[in-house]
Structure formats: C-alpha cells, structure tokens
C-alpha positions as a Markdown table, in Angstrom:
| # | Residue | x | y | z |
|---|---|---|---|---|
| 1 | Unk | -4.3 | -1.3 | 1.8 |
| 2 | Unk | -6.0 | 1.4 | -0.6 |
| 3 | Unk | -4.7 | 3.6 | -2.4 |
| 4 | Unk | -7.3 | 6.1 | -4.0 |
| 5 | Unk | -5.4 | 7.2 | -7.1 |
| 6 | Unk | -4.5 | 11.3 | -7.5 |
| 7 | Unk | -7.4 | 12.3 | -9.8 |
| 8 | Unk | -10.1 | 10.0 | -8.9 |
| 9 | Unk | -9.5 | 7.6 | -12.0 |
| 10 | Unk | -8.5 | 5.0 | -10.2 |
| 11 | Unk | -8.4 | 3.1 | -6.9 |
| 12 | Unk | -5.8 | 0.3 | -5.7 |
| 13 | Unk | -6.4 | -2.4 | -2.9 |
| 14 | Unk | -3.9 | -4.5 | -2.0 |
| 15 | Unk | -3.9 | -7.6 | 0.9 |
| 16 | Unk | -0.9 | -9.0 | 2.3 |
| 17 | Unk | -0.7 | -11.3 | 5.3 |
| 18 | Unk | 3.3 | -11.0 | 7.6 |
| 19 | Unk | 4.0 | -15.1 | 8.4 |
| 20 | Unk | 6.4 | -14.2 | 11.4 |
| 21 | Unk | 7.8 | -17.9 | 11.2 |
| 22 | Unk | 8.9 | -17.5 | 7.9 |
| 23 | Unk | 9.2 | -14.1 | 8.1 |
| 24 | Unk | 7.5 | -13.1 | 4.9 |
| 25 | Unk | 4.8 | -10.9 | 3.2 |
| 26 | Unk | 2.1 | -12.7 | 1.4 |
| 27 | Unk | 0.5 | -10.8 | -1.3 |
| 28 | Unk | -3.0 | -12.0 | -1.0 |
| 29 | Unk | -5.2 | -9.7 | -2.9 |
| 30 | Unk | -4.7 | -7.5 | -5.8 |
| 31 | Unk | -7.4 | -5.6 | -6.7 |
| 32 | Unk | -7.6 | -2.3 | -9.2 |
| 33 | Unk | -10.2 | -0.3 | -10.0 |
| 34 | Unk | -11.1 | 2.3 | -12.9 |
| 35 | Unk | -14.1 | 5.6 | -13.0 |
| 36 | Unk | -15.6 | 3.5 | -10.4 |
| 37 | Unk | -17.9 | 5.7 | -7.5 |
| 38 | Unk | -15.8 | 5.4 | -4.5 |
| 39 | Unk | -19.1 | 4.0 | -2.9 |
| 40 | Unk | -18.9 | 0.9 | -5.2 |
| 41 | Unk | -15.2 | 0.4 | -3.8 |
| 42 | Unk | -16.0 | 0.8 | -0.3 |
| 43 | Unk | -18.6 | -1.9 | -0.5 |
| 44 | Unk | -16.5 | -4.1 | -2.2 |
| 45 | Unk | -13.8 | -3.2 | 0.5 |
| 46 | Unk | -16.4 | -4.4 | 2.9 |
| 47 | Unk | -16.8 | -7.6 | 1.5 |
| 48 | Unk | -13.4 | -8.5 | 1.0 |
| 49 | Unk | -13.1 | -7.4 | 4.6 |
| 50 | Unk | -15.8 | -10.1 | 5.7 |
| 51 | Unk | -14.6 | -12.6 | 3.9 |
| 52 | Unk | -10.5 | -12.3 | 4.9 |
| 53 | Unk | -10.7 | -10.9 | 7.9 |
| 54 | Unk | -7.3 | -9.3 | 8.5 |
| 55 | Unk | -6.7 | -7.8 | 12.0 |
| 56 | Unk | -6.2 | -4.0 | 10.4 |
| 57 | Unk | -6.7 | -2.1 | 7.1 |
| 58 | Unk | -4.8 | 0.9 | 5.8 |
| 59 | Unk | -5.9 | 3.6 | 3.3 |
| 60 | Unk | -3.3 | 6.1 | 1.7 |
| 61 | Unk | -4.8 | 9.3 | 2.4 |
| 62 | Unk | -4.4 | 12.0 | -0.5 |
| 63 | Unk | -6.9 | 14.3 | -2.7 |
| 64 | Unk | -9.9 | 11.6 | -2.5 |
| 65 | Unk | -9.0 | 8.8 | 0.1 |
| 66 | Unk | -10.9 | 10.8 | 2.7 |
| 67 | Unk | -14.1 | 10.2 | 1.1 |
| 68 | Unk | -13.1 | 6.4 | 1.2 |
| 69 | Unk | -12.5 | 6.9 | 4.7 |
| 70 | Unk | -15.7 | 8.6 | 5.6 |
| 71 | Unk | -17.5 | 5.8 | 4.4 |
| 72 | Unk | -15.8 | 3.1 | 5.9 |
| 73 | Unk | -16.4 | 4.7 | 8.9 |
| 74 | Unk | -19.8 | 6.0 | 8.6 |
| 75 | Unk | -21.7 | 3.2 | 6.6 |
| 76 | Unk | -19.6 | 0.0 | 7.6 |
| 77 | Unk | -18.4 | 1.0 | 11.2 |
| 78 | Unk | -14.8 | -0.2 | 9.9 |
| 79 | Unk | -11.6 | 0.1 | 11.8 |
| 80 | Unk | -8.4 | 1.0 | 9.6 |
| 81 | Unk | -4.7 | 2.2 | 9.9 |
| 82 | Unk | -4.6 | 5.9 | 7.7 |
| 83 | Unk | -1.2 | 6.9 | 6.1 |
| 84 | Unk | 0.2 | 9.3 | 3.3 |
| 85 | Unk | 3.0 | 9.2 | 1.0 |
| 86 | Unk | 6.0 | 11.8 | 0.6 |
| 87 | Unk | 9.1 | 11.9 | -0.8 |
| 88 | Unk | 10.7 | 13.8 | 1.8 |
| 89 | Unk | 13.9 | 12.2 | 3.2 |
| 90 | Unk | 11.9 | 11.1 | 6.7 |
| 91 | Unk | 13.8 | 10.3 | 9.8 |
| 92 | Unk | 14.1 | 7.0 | 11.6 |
| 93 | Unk | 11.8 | 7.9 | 14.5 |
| 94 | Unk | 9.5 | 9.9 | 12.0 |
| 95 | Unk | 9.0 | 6.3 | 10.3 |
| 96 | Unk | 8.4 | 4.9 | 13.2 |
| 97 | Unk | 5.7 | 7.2 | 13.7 |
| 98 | Unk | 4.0 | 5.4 | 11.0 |
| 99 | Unk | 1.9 | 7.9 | 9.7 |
| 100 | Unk | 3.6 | 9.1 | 6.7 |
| 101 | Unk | 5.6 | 6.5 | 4.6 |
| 102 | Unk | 8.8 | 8.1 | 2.8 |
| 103 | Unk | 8.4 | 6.9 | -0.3 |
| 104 | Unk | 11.9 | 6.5 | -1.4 |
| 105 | Unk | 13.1 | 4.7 | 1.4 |
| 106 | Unk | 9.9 | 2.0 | 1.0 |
| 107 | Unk | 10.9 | 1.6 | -2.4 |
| 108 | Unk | 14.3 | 0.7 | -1.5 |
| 109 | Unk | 13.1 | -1.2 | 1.8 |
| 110 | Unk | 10.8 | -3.3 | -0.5 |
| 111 | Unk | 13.9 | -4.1 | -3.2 |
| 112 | Unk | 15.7 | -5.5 | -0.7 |
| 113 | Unk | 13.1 | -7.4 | 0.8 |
| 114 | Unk | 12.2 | -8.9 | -2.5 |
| 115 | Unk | 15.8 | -9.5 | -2.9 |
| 116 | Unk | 16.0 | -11.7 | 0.4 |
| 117 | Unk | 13.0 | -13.6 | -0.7 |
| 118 | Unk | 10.8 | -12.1 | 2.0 |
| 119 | Unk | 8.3 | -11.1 | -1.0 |
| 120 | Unk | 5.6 | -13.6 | -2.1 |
| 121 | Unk | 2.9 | -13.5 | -4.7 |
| 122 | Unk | 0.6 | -15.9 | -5.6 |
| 123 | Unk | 1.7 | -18.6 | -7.9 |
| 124 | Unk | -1.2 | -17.9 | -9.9 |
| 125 | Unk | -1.9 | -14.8 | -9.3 |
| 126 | Unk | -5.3 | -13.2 | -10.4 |
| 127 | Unk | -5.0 | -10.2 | -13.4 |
| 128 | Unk | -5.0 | -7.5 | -10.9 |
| 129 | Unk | -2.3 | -9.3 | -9.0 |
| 130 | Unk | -0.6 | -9.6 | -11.9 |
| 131 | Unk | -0.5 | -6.2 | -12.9 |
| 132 | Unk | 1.0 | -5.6 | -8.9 |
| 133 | Unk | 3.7 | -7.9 | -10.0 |
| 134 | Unk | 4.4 | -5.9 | -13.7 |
| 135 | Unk | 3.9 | -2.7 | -11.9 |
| 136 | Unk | 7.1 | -2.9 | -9.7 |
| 137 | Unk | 9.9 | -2.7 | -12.5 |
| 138 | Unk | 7.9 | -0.1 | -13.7 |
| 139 | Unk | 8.3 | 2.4 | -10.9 |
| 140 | Unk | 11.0 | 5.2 | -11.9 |
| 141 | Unk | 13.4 | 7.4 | -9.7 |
| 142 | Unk | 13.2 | 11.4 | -10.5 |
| 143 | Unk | 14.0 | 14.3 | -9.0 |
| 144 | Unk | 11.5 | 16.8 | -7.8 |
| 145 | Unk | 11.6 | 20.5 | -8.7 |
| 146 | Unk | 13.2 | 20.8 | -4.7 |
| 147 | Unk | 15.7 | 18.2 | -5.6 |
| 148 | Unk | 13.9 | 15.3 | -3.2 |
| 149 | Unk | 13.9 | 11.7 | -4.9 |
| 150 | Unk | 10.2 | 10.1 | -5.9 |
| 151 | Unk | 9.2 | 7.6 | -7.2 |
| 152 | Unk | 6.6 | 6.7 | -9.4 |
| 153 | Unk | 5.4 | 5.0 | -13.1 |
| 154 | Unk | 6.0 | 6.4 | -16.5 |
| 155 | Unk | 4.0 | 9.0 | -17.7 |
| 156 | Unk | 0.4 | 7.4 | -18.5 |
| 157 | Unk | 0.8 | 4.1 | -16.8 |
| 158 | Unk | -0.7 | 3.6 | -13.0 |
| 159 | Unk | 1.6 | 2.9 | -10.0 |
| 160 | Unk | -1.5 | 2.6 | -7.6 |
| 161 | Unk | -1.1 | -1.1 | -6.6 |
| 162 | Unk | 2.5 | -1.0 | -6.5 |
| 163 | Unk | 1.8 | 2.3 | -3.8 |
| 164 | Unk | -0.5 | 0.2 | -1.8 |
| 165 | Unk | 1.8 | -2.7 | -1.5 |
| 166 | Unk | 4.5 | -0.2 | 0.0 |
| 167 | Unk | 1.5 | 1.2 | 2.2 |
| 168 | Unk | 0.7 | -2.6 | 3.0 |
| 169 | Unk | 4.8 | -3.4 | 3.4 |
| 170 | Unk | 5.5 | -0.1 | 5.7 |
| 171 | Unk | 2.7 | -1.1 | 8.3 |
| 172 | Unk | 4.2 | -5.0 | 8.1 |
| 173 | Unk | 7.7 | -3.0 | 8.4 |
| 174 | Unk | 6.8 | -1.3 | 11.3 |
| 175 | Unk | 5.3 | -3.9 | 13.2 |
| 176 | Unk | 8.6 | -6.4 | 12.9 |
| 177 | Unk | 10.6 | -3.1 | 14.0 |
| 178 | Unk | 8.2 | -3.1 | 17.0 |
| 179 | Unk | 8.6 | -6.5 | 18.0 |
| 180 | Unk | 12.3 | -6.0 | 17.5 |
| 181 | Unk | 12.1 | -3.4 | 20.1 |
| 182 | Unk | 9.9 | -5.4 | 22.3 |
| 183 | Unk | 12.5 | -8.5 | 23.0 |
C-alpha cells in the first residue's frame, strides 16, 4: 500500500498480510522514502512485489500517486487496488464501495483493532517499520475549516506510513466485511 506523500517529498509503502484463522493483520513491510524520483520507488515496488508476492496492491491516489500508477502500469504491467483519502463523514455502503477510505472512521476502525489485538508488527521490526509503529500515537484529531474531523501528524512530522497502513487495513476491512456478507 503506497501512499505518495502531498508534495512529492516523500513516499510510504506499507505490506500487511489478513491470517483469516487468527483473524489478524500482519504488518510485513515498512518502507519510507524521502526526494526520491518516483521511478526509483516504482522499481523498488516491483521488486518487493516479486519477492512477496501478495495477491493485490493498493496506491493512495492524491497530487502525485498517479504518476506512481502510470508506471506500474506501463513499465511493470502491475495489477493494483487504487484508493483516496477524505475526511468526509462517508456512509456505510459508500465504504463498502471501497474507493475512497474516510479517514476518521479508519482511524478509529484501526484503534479498536489494535485494541483487540488484531494488530501485529514485527517483533523486530526493521527502522521503517519502526517509524510505522511511532507514527500512530502521533496522528492528531482537528477540525477542518468546514467543521469535518481529520486526522493527521503534527506540523513537520510525516504521517505517510501510518496513511498507508489505514489504506492497507481498509482493503483487509473490506474484504472480512465481504466474507461476512458472503456466509
């Protein structure tokens, strides 16, 4: 799950596997990156995507993830899942629509899973993952000019892992609700 940061400074990829027996996300890969060419990330992407395998990807598309997009597409012939984040107050059947992710609502959804002990990391987790991990209590309710809730880090400090793990945890959250439906 990628998340291509608002100005182009920085791009966040994050892994995480759903163990349907013991009904948890596994937080797999970490991975942040800084002024790098988006091509650079993409191939890296690639490689990553070789060597784990998962059955789909997801990008957070905002100002530059459609160039990320493009290339995955273009140069590596790669399948993903594509979403954006909002703060708007979504619907039930608008999340299950799964393309946009309501932000505050993940953020909450993702508390309580931690909470249960759904969430896993790594017990050694690598630096990236381990900025994922000091990331979360980071993450700050406010109030948007329109009076919406958001989320996001302090002034000067990244949330761009911690938004791809909620991109990562909504498609994993949408795919239990499925199965849900289906029995």
């Amino acid at each position: 799950m990628g998340d291509p940061g608002r100005h182009g400074d920085a791009f966040a990829w994050v892994g995480a596997a759903f163990d349907l027996h013991k009904y948890e996300i596994q937080f797999r890969l970490a991975k942040q990156f800084f002024h790098t060419p988006y091509a650079n990330v993409a191939s890296w992407a690639m490689d990553k995507h070789k060597e784990i395998k998962p059955n789909y990807m997801g990008i957070e598309l905002n100002n530059d993830g459609k160039k990320v997009l493009d290339l995955f597409t273009r140069k590596y012939n790669m399948l993903y899942m594509q979403g954006v984040t909002t703060s708007a107050n979504l619907t039930e059947k608008t999340r299950q629509m799964g393309f946009a992710m309501d932000k505050p609502f993940m953020v909450k959804w993702f508390a309580a899973a931690k909470d249960r002990g759904m969430i896993k990391f790594p017990k050694k987790p690598s630096k990236d993952m381990q900025e994922l991990i000091d990331q979360i209590p980071k993450i700050v309710e406010l109030k948007t000019i329109g009076g919406q809730t958001t989320y996001k880090a302090h002034r000067g400090q990244h949330d761009d892992l911690f938004i791809a793990a909620l991109l990562c945890c909504n498609f994993i959250r949408l795919f239990i609700d499925q199965q849900k439906r289906l029995k």
